[in-house]
N, C-alpha and C positions, 0 to 999 in steps of 0.2 A: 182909485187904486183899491182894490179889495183885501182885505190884511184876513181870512179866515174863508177857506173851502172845506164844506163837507161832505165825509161821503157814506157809506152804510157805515163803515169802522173808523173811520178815520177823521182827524180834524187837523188840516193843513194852516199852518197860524203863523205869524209873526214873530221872532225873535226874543228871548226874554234872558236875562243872565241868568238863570238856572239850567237854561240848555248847555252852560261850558262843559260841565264834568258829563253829562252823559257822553253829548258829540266826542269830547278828547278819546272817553273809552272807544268809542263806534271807531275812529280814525286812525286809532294802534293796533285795531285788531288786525292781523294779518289776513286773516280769513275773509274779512271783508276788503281789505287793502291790496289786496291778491294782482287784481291788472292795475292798479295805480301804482307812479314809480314807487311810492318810498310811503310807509306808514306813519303818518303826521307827530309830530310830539306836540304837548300841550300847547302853544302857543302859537302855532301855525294854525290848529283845529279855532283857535280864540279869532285869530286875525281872520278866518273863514269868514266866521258869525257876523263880523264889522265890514266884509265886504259884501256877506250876501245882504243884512242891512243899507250896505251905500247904491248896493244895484236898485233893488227895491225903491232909492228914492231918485234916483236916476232913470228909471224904464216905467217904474210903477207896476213892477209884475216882479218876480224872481225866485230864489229855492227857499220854502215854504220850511220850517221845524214843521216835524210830524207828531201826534199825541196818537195813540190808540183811545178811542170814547171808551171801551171797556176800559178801565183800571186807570184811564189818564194819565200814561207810562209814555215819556216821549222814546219814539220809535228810529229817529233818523231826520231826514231831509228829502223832498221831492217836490221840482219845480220847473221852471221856467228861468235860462239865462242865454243872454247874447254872451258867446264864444271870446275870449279875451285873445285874440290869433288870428291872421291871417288867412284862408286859406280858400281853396276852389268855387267851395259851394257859398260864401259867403255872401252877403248878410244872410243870418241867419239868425234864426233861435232855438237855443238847446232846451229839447227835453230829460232831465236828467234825476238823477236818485242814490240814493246812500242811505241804506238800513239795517240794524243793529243785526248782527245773525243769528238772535234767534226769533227773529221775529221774517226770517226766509222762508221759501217756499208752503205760502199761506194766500198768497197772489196780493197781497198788501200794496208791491211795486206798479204793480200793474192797474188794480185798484185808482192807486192817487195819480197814477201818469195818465189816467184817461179822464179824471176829473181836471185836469190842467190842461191839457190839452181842449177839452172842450173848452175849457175858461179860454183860453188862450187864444183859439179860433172864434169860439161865437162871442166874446166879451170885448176880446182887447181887437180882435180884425187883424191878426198876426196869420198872413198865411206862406211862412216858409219855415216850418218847425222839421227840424231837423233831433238824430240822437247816434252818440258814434261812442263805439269800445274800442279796444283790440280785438283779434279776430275768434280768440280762444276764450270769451265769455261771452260763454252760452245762455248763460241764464239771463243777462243783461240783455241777449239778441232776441234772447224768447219772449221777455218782454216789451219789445222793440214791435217785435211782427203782432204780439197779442192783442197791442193796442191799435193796429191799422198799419202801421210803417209799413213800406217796401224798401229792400237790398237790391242794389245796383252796384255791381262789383266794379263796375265803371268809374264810382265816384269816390271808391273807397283814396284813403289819404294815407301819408305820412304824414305824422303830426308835428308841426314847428317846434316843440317846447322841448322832443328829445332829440338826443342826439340818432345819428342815423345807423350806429351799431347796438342803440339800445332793444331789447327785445320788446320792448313793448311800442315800439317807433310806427310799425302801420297798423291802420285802424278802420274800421268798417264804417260804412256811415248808412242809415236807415234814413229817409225820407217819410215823411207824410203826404202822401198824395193831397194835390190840390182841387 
């Protein structure tokens, strides 16, 4: 298991309780919270950190706390998880990310999803990496295709976990070509 990925700016690390209070702020933001149902309150954001730690020791891979190597200001979260849902394309594993806004449109997301992704392919031998939004974030899609994904409208999903009047209920789904 690899607890530490580096990349020009970034160092993808392991879990430490200092990360509660930034992640709580990152998970109220609205602006970041935008296509997720509901903006986290503190303790949901806490129970995150104890599940991405239990994946991590269940798969040996998972969502990474982010630090910027400049100024060693943690940044967010970007990493690798198996999907807790059912659904078409499954098994799978999700490439996925969640970072502070102002540290957006710097290419940061993109950045550490393709150092995980290589980890992920050439380290761990995972070849079904999968990464899905709703249809109306773009910026999540741009870094989807930036990092190699392809979009197959074929395989796009409604999501289990909303309801099916909720607006944010279908969701794209990007592939990594194998």
């Amino acid at each position: 298991m690899r607890n530490t990925i580096r990349t020009e700016r970034l160092r993808l690390r392991r879990w430490r309780e200092t990360d509660r209070l930034p992640l709580q702020k990152i998970n109220a933001d609205p602006r970041v919270m935008e296509f997720m149902p509901e903006a986290l309150p503190p303790k949901a954001s806490e129970a995150l950190i104890v599940r991405f730690e239990e994946h991590f020791e269940h798969y040996g891979f998972g969502l990474f706390a982010v630090d910027l190597i400049e100024g060693k200001t943690f940044a967010g979260f970007i990493g690798l998880s198996v999907p807790a849902f059912e659904a078409p394309f499954m098994p799978a594993v999700e490439v996925g990310w969640r970072l502070a806004f102002e540290y957006w449109g710097r290419g940061l997301a993109t950045e550490g999803a393709r150092a995980v992704v290589r980890y992920g392919v050439g380290s761990l031998g995972i070849d079904n990496i999968v990464s899905f939004t709703v249809p109306a974030n773009l910026r999540s899609r741009r870094v989807m295709e930036k990092i190699g994904m392809t979009h197959d409208p074929g395989d796009d999903f409604d999501h289990p976990r909303l309801p099916e009047d909720h607006p944010l209920h279908r969701h794209v789904l990007y592939r990594l070509p194998r």
